[in-house]
N, C-alpha and C positions, 0 to 999 in steps of 0.2 A: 876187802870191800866193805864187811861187812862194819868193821870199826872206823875208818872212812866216812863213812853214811853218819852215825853216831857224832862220829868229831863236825862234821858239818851241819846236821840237826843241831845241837849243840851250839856251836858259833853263830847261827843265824837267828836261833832264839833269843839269845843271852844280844848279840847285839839291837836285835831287834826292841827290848826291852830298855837298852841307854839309848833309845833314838836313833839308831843307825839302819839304816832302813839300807836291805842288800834287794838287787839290781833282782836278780834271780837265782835262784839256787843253783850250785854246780851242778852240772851234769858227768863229769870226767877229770876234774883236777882236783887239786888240792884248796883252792883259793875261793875266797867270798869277796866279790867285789862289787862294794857299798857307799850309800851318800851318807856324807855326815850334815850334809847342806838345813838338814833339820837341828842340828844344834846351835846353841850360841855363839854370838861372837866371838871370840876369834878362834873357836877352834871348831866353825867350819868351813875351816880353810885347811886345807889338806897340807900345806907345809906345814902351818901352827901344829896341826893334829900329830905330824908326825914327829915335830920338835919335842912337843908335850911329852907324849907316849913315849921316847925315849927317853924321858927324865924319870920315866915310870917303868923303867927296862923291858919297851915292850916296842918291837919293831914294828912298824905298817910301811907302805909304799905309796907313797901321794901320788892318786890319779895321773898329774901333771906328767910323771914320770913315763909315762902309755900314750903321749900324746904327741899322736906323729902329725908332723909340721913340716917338712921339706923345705929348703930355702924360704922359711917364716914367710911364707905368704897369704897366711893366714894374721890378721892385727890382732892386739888386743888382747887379753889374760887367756887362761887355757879355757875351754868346757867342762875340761874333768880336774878343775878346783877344788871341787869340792867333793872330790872320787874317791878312796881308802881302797888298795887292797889288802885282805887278812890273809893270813894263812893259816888252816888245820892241818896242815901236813906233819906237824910235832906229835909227840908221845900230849896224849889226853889230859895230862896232869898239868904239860905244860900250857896247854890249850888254855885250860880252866885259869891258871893262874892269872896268865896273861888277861883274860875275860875279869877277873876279879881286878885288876891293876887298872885299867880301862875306867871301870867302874867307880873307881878308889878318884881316877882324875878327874870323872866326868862328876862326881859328889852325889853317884847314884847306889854305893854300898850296900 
């Protein structure tokens, strides 16, 4: 729990810091789930984000992907566009890394 806490303190700082502003802190999983809607063009768009970040070997999950829709009767682009979830559930180092690679794309080193 106690390195949990750590890895998630950690991810919410550090994205908090490239403009990523999370929703609220976990309380029970592993995951930060945040707007990128503060960044630039086109990478806050949560598909672009996560095209990006994978050229940066660094996985995220576009909101869109959490967006329940039932026989699309809802029109129109998703709400969570512009959503990211992260994940601390990785060994620390990998955390950091990934945080650093992020960094590295978003040209905040």
């Amino acid at each position: 729990r106690t390195v949990f806490v750590r890895k998630k303190n950690l991810m919410v700082q550090r994205l908090g810091e490239l403009g990523i502003r999370c929703a609220r802190p976990s309380e029970g999983t592993f995951y930060a789930w945040a707007s990128i809607a503060g960044l630039a063009a086109p990478l806050n768009d949560a598909e672009v984000f996560f095209r990006r970040a994978l050229e940066h070997k660094v996985m995220t999950v576009p909101g869109s992907f959490f967006d329940v829709n039932p026989r699309k009767l809802r029109a129109g682009p998703s709400p969570l566009a512009s959503w990211v979830r992260f994940s601390y559930g990785p060994p620390e180092a990998n955390v950091r890394t990934g945080l650093e690679r992020l960094a590295t794309m978003l040209g905040k080193r």
